[in-house]
PQR file with spaces between the fields and no chain letter, atoms N, CA, C, O and H, PARSE charges and radii, in Angstrom:
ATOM       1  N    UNK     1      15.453   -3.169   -7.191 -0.4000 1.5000
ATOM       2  CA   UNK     1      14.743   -4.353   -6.773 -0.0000 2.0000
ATOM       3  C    UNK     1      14.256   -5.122   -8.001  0.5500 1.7000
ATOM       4  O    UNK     1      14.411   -6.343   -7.975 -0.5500 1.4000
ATOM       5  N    UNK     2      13.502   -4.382   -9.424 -0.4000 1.5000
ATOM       6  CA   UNK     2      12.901   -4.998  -10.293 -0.0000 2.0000
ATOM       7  C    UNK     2      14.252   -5.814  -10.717  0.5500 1.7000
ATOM       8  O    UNK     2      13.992   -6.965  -11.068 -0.5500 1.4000
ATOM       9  H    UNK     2      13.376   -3.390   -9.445  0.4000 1.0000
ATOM      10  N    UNK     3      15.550   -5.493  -10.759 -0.4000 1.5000
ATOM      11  CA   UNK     3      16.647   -5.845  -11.711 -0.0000 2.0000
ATOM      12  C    UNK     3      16.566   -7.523  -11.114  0.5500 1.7000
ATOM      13  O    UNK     3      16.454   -8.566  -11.758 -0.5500 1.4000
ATOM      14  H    UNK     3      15.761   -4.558  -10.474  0.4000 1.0000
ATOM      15  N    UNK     4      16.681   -7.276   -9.486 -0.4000 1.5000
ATOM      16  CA   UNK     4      16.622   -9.146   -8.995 -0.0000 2.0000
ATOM      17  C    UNK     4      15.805   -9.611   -9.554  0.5500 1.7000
ATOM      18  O    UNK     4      16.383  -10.510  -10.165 -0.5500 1.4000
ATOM      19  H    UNK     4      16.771   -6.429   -8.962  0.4000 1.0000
ATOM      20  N    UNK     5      14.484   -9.665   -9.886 -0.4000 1.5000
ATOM      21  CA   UNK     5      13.369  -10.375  -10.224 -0.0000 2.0000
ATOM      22  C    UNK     5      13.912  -10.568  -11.846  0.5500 1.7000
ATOM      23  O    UNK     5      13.572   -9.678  -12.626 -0.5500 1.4000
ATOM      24  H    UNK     5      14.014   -8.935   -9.390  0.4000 1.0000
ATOM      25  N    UNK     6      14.896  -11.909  -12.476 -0.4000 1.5000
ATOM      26  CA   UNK     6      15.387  -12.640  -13.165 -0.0000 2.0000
ATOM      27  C    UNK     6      14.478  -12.975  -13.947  0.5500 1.7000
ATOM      28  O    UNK     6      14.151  -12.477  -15.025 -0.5500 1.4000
ATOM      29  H    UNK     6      15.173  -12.632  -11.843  0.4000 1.0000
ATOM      30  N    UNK     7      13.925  -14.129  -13.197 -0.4000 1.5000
ATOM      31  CA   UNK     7      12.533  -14.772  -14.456 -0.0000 2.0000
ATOM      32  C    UNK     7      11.539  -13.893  -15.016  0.5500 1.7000
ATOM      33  O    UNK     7      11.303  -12.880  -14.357 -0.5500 1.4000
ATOM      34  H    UNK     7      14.191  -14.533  -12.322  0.4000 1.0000
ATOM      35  N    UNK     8      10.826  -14.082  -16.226 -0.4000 1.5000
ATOM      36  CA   UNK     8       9.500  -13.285  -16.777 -0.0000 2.0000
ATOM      37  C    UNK     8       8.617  -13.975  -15.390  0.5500 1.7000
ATOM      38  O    UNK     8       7.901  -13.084  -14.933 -0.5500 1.4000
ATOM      39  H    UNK     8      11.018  -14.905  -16.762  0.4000 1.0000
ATOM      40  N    UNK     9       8.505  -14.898  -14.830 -0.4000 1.5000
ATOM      41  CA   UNK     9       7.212  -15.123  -14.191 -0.0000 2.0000
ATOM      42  C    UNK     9       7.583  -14.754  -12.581  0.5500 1.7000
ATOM      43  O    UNK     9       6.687  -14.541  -11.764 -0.5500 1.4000
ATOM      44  H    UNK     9       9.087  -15.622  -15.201  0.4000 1.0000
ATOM      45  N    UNK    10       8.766  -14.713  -12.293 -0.4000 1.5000
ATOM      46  CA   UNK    10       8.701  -13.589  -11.196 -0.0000 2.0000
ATOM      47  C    UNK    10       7.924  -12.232  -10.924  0.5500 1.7000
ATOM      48  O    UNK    10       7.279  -11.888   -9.934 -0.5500 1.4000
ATOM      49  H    UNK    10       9.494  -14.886  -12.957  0.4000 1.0000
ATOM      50  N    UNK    11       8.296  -11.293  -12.608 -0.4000 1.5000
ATOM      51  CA   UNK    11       8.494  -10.428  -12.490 -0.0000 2.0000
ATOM      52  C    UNK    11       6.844  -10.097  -12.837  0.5500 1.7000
ATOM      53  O    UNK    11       6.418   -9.073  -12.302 -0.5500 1.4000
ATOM      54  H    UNK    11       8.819  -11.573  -13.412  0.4000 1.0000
ATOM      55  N    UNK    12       5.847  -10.901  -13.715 -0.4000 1.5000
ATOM      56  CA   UNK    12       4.401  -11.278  -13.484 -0.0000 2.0000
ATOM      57  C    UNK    12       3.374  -11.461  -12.589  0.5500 1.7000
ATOM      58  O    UNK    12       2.174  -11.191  -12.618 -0.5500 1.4000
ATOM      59  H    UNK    12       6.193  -11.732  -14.149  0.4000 1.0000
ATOM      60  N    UNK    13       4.283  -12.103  -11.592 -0.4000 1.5000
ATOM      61  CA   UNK    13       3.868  -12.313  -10.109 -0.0000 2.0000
ATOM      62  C    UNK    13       3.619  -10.958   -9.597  0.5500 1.7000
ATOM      63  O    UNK    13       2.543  -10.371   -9.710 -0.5500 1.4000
ATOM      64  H    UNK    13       5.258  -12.322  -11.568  0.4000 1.0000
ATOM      65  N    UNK    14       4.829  -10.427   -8.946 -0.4000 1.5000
ATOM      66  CA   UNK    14       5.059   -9.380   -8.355 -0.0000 2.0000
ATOM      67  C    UNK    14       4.357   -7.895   -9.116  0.5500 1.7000
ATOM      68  O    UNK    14       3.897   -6.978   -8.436 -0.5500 1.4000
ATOM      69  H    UNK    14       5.703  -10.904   -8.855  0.4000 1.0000
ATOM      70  N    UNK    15       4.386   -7.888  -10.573 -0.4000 1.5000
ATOM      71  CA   UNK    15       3.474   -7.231  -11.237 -0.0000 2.0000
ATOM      72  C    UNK    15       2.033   -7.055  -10.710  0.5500 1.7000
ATOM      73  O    UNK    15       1.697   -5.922  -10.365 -0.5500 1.4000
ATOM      74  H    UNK    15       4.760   -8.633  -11.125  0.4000 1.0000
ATOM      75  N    UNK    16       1.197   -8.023  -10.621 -0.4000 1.5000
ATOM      76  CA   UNK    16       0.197   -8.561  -10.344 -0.0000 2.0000
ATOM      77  C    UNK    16      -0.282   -7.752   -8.726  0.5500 1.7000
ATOM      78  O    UNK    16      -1.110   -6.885   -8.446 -0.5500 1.4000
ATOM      79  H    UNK    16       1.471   -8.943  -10.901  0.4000 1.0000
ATOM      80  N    UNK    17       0.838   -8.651   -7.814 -0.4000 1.5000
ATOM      81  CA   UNK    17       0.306   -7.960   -6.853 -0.0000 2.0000
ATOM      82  C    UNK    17       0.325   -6.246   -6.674  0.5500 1.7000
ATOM      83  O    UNK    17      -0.427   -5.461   -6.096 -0.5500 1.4000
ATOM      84  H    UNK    17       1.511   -9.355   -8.041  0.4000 1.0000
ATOM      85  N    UNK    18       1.433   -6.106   -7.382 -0.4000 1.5000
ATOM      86  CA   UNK    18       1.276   -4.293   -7.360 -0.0000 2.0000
ATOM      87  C    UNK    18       0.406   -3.584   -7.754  0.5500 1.7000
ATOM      88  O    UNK    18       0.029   -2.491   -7.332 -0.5500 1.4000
ATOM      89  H    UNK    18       2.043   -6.744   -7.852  0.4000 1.0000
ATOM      90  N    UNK    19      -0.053   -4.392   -8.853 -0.4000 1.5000
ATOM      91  CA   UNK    19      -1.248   -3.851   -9.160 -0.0000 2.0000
ATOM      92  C    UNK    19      -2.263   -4.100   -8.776  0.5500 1.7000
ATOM      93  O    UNK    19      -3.115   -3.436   -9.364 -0.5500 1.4000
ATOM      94  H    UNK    19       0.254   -5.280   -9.196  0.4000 1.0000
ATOM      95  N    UNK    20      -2.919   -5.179   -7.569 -0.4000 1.5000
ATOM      96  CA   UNK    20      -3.423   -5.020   -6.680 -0.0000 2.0000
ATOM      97  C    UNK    20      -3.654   -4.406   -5.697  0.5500 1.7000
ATOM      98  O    UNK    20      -4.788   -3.987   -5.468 -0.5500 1.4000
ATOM      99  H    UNK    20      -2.226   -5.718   -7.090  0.4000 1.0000
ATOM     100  N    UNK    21      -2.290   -4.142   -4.610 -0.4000 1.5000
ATOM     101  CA   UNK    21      -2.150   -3.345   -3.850 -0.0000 2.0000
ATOM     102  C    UNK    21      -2.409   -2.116   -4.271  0.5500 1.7000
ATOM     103  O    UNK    21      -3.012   -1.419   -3.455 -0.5500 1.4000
ATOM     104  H    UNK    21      -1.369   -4.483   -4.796  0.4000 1.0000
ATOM     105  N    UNK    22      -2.018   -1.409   -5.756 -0.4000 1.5000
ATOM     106  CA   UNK    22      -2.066   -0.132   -6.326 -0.0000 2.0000
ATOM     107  C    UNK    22      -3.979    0.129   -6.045  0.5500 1.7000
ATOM     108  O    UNK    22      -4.615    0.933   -5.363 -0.5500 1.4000
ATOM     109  H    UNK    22      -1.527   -1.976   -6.419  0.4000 1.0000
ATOM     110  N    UNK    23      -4.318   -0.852   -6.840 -0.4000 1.5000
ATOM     111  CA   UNK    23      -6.067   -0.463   -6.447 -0.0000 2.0000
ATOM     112  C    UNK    23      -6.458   -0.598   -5.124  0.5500 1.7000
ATOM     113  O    UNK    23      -7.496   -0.001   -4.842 -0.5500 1.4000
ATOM     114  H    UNK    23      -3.801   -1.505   -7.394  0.4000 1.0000
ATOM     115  N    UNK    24      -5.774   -1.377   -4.003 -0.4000 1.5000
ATOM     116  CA   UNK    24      -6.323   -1.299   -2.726 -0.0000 2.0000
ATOM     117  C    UNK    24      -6.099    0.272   -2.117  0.5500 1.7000
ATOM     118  O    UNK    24      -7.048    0.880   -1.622 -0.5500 1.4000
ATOM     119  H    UNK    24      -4.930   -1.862   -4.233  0.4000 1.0000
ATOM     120  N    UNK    25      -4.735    0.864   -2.207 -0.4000 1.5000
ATOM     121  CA   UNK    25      -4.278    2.175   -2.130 -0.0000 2.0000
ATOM     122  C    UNK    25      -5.191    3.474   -2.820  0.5500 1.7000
ATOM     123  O    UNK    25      -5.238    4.625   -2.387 -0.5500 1.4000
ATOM     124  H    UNK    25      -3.964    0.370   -2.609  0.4000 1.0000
ATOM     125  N    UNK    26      -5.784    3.007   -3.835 -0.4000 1.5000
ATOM     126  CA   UNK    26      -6.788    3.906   -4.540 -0.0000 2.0000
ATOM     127  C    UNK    26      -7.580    4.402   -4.042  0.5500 1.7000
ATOM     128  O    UNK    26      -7.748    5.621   -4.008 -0.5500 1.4000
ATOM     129  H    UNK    26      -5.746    2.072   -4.187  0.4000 1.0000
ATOM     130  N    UNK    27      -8.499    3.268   -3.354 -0.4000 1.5000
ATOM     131  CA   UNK    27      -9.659    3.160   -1.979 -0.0000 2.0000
ATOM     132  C    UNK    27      -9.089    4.328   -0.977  0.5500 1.7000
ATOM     133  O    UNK    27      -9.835    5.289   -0.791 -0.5500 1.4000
ATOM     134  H    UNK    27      -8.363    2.278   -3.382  0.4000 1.0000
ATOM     135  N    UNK    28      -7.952    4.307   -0.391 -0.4000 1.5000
ATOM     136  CA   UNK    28      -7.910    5.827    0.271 -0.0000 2.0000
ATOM     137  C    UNK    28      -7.247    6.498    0.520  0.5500 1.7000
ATOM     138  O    UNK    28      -7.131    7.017    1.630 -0.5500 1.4000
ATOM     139  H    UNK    28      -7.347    3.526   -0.543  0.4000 1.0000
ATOM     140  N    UNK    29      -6.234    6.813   -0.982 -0.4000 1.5000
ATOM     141  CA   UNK    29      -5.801    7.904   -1.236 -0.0000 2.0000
ATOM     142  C    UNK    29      -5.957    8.622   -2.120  0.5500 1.7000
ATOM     143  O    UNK    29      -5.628    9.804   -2.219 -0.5500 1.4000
ATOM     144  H    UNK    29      -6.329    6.391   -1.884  0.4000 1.0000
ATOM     145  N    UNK    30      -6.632    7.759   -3.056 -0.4000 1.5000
ATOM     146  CA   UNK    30      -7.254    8.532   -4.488 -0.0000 2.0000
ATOM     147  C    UNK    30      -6.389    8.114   -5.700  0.5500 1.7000
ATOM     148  O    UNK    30      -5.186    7.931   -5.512 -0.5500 1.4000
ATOM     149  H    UNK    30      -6.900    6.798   -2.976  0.4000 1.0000
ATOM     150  N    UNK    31      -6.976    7.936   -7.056 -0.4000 1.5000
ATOM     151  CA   UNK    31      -6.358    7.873   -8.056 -0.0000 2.0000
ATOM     152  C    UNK    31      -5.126    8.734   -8.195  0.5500 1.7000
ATOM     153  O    UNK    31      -4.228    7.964   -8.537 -0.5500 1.4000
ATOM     154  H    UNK    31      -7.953    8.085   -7.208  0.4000 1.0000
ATOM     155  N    UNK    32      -4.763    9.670   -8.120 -0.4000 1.5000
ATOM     156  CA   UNK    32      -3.858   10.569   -8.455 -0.0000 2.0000
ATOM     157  C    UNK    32      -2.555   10.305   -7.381  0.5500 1.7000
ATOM     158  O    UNK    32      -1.442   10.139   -7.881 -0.5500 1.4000
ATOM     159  H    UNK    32      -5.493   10.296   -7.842  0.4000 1.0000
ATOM     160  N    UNK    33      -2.703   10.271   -5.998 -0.4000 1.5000
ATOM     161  CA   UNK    33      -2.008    9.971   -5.442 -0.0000 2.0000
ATOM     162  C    UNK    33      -1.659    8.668   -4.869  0.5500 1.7000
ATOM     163  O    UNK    33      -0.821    8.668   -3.967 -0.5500 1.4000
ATOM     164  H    UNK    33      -3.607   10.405   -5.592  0.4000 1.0000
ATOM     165  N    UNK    34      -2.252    7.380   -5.312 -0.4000 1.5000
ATOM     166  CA   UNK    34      -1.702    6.241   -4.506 -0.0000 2.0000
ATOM     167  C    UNK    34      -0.489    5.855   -5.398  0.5500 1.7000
ATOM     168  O    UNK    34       0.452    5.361   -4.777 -0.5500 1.4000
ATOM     169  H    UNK    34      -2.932    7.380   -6.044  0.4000 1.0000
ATOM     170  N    UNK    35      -0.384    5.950   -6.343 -0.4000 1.5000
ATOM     171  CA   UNK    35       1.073    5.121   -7.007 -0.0000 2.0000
ATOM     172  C    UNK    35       1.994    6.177   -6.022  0.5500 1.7000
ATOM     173  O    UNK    35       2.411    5.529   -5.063 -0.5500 1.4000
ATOM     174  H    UNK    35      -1.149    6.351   -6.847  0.4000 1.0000
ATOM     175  N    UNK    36       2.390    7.449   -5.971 -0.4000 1.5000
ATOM     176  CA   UNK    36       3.792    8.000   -5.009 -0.0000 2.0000
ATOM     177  C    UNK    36       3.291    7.419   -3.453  0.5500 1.7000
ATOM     178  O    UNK    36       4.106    7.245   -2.547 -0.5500 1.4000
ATOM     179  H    UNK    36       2.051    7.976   -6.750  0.4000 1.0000
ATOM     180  N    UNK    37       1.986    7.184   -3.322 -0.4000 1.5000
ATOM     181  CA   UNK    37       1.901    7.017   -2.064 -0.0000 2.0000
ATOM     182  C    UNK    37       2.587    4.970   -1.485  0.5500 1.7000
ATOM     183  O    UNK    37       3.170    4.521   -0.498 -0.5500 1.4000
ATOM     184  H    UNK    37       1.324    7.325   -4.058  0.4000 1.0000
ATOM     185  N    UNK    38       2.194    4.533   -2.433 -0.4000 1.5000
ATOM     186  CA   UNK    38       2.493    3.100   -2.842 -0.0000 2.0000
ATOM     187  C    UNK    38       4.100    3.028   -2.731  0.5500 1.7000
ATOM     188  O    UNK    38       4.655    2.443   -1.801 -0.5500 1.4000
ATOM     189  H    UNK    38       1.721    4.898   -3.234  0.4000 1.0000
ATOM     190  N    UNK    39       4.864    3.747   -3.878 -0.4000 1.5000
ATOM     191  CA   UNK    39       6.287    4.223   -3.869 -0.0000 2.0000
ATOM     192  C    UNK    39       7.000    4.309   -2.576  0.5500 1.7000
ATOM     193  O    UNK    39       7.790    3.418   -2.266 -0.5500 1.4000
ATOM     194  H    UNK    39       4.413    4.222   -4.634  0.4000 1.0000
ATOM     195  N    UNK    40       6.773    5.340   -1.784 -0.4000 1.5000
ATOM     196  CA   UNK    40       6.986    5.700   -0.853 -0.0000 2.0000
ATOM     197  C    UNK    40       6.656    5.105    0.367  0.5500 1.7000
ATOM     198  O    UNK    40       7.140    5.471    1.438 -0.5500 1.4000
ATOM     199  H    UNK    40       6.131    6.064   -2.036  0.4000 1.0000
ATOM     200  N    UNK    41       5.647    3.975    0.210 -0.4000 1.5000
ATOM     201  CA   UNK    41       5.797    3.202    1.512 -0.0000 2.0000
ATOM     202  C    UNK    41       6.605    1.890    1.045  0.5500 1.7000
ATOM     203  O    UNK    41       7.098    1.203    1.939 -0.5500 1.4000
ATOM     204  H    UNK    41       5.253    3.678   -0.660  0.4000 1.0000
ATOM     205  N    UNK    42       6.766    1.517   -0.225 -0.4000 1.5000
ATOM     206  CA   UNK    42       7.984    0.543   -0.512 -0.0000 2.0000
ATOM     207  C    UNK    42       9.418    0.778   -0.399  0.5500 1.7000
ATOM     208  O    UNK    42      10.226   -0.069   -0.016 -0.5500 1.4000
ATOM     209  H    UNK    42       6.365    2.076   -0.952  0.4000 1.0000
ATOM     210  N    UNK    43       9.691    1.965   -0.750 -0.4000 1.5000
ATOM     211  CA   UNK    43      10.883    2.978   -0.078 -0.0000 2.0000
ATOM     212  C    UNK    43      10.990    2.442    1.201  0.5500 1.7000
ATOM     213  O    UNK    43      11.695    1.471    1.477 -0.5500 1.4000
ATOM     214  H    UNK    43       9.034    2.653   -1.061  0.4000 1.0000
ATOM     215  N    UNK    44      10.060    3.275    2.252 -0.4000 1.5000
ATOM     216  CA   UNK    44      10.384    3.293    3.274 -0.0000 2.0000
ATOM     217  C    UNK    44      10.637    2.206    4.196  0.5500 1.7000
ATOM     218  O    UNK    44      11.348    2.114    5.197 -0.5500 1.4000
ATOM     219  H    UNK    44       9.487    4.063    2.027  0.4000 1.0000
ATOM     220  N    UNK    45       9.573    1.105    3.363 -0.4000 1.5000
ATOM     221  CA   UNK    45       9.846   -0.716    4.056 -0.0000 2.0000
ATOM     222  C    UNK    45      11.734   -1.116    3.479  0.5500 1.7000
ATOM     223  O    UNK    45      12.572   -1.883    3.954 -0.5500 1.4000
ATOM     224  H    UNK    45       8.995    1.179    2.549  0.4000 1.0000
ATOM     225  N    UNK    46      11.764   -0.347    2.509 -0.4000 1.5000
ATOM     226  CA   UNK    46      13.213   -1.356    2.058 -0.0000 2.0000
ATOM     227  C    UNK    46      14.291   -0.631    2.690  0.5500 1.7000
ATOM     228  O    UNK    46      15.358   -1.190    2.944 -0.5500 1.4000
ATOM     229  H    UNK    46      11.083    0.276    2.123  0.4000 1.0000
ATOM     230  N    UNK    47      14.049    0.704    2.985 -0.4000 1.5000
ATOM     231  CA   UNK    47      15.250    1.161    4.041 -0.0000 2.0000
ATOM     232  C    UNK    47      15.348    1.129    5.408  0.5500 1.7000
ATOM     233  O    UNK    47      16.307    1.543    6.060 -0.5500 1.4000
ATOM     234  H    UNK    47      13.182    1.158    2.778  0.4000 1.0000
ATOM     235  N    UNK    48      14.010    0.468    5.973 -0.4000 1.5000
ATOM     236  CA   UNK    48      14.423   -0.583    7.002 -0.0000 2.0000
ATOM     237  C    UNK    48      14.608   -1.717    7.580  0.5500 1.7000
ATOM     238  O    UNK    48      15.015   -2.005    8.705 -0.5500 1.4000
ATOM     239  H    UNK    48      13.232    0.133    5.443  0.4000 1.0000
ATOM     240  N    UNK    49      14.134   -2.576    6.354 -0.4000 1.5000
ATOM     241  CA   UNK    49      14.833   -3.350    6.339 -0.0000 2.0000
ATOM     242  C    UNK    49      16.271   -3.632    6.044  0.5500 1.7000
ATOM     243  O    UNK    49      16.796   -4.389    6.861 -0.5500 1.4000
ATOM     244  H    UNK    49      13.803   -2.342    5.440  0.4000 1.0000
ATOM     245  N    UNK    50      17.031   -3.206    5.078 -0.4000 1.5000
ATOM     246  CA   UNK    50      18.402   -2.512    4.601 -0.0000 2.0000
ATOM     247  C    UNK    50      19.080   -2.128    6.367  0.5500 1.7000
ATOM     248  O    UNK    50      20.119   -2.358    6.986 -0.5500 1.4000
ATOM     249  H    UNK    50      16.605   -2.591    4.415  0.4000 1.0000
ATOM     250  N    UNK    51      17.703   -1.395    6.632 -0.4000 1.5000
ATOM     251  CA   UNK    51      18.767   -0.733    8.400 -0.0000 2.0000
ATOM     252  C    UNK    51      18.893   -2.076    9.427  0.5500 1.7000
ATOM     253  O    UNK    51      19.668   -2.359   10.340 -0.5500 1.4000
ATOM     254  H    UNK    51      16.859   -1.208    6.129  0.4000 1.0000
ATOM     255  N    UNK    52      17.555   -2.859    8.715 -0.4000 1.5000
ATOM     256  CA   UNK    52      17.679   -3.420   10.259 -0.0000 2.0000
ATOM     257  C    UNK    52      18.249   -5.498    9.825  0.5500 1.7000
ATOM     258  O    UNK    52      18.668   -6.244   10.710 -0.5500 1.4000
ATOM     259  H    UNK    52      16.925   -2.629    7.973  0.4000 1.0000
ATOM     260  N    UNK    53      18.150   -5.760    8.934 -0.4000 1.5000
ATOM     261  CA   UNK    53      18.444   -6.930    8.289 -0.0000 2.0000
ATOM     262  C    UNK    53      19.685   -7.406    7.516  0.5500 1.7000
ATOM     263  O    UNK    53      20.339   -8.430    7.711 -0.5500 1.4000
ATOM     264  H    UNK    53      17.810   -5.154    8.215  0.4000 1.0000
ATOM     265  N    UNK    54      19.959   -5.976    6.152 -0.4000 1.5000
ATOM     266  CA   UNK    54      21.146   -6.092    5.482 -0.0000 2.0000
ATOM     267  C    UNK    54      20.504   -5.785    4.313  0.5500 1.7000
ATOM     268  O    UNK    54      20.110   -4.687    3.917 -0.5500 1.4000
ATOM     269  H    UNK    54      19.427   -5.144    5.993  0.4000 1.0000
ATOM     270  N    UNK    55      20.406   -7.391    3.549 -0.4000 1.5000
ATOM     271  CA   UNK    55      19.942   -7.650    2.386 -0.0000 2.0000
ATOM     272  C    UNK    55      18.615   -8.625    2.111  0.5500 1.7000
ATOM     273  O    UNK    55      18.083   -9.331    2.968 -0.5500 1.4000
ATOM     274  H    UNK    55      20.726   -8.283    3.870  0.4000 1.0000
ATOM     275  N    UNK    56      18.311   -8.533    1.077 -0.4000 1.5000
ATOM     276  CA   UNK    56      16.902   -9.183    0.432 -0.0000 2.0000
ATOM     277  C    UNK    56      17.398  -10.631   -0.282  0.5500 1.7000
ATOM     278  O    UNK    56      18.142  -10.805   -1.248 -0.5500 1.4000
ATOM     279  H    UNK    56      18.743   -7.959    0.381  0.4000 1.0000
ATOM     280  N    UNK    57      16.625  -11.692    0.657 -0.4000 1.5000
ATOM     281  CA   UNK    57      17.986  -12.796   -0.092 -0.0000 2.0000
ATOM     282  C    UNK    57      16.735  -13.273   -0.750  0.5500 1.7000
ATOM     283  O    UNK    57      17.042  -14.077   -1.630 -0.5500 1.4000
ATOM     284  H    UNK    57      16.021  -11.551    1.441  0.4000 1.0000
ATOM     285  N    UNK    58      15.008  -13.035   -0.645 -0.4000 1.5000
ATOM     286  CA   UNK    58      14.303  -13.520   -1.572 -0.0000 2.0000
ATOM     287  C    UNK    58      13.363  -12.398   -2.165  0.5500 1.7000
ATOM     288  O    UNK    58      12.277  -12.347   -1.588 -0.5500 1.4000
ATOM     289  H    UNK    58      14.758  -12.382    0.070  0.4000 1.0000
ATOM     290  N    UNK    59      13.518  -11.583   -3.081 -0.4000 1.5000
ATOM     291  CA   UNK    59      12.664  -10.723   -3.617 -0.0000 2.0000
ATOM     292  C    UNK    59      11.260  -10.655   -3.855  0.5500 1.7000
ATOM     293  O    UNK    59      10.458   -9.732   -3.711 -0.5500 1.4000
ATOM     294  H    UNK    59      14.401  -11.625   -3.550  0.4000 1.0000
ATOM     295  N    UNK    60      11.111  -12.042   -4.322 -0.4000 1.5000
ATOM     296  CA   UNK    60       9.903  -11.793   -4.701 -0.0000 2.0000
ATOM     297  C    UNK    60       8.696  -12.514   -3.348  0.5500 1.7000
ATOM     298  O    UNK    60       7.475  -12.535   -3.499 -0.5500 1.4000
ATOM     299  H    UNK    60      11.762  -12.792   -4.439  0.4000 1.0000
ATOM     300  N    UNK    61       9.143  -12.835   -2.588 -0.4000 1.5000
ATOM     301  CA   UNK    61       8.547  -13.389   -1.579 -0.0000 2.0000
ATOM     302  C    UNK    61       8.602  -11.840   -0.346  0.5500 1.7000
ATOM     303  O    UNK    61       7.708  -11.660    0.480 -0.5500 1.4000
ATOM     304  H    UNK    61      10.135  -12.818   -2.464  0.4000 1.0000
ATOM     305  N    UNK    62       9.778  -10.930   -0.487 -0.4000 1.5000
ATOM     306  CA   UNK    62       9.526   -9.836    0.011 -0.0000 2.0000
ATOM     307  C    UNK    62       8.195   -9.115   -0.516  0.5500 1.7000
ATOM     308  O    UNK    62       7.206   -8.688    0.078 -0.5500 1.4000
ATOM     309  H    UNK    62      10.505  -11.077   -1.157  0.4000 1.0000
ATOM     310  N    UNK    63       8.643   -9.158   -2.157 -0.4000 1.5000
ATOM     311  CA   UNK    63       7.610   -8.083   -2.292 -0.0000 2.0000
ATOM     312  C    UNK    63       6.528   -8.179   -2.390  0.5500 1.7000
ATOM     313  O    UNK    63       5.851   -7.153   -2.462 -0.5500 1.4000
ATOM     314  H    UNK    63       9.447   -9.505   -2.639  0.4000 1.0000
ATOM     315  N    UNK    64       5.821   -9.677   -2.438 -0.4000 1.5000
ATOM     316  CA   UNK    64       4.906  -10.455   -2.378 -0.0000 2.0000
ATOM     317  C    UNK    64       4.051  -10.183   -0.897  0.5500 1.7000
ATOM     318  O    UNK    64       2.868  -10.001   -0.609 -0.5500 1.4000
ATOM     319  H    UNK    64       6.372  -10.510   -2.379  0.4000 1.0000
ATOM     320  N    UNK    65       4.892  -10.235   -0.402 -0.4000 1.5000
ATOM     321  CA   UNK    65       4.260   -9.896    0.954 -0.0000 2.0000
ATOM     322  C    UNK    65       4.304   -8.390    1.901  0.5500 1.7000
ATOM     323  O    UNK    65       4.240   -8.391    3.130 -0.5500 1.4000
ATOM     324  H    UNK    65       5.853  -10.382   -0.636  0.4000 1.0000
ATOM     325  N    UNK    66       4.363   -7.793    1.498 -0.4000 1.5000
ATOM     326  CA   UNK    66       4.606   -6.192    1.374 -0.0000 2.0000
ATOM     327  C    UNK    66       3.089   -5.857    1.654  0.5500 1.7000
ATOM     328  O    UNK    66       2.826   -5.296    2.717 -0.5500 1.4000
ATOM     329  H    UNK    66       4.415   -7.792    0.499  0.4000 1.0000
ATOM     330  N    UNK    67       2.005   -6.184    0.713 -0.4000 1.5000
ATOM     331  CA   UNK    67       0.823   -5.678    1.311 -0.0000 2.0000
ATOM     332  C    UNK    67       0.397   -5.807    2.203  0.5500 1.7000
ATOM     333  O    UNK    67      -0.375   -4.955    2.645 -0.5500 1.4000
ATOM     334  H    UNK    67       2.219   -6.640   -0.151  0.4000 1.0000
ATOM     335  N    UNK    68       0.703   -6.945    2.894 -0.4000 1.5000
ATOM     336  CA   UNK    68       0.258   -7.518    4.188 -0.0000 2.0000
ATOM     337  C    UNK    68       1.070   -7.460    5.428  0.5500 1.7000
ATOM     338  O    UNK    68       1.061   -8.238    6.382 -0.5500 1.4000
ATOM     339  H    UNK    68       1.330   -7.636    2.536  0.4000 1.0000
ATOM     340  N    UNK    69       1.694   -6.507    5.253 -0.4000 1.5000
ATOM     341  CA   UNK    69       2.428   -5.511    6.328 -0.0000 2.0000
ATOM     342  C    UNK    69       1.939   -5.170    7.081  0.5500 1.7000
ATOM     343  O    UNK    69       1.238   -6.143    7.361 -0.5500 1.4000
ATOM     344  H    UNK    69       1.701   -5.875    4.478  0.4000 1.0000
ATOM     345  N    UNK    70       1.588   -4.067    8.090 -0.4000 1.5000
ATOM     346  CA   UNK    70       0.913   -3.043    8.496 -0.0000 2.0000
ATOM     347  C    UNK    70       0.949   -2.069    8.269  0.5500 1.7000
ATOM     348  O    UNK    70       2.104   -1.708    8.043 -0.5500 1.4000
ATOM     349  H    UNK    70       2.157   -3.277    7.862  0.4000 1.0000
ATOM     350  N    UNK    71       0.379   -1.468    8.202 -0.4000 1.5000
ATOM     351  CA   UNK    71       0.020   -0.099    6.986 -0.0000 2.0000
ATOM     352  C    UNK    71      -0.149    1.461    7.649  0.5500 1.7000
ATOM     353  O    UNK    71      -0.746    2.433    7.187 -0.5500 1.4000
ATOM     354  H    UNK    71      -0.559   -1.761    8.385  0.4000 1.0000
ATOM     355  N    UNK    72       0.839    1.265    9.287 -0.4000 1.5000
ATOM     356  CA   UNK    72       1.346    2.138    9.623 -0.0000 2.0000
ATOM     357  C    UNK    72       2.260    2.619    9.226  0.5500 1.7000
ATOM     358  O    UNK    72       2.999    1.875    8.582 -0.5500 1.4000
ATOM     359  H    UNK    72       1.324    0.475    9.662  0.4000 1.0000
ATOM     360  N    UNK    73       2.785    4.415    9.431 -0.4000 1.5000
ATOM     361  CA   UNK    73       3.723    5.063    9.473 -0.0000 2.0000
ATOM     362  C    UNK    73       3.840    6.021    7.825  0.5500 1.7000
ATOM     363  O    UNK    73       4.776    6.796    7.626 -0.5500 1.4000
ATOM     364  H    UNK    73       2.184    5.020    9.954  0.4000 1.0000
């Protein structure tokens, strides 16, 4: 996914929010475990989308909006 994100200010953007979301994830899973926990629910959003869509025709507007998912499963 990082390889699509072309521009430096894409890849700033999307930086940004991860590392947002990374500290929202902190709140309640703990330092130690929210980055695999973070991982693993971006995993699991991109292999269903992959199942249920195809492909990612805008990356950074996916991953941009990733936190604001629902934060089941």
């Amino acid at each position: 996914m990082w390889a699509l994100l072309e521009r430096p200010a894409a890849r700033k953007l999307v930086e940004a929010a991860a590392r947002g979301e990374l500290a929202r994830v902190v709140g309640f899973a703990g330092r130690t475990d929210a980055p695999q926990v973070l991982a693993d629910r971006l995993a699991r959003r991109l292999e269903d989308l992959k199942r249920l869509a195809g492909s990612i025709k805008d990356p950074v507007g996916w991953l941009i909006g990733l936190p604001s998912w629902p934060h089941s499963r």
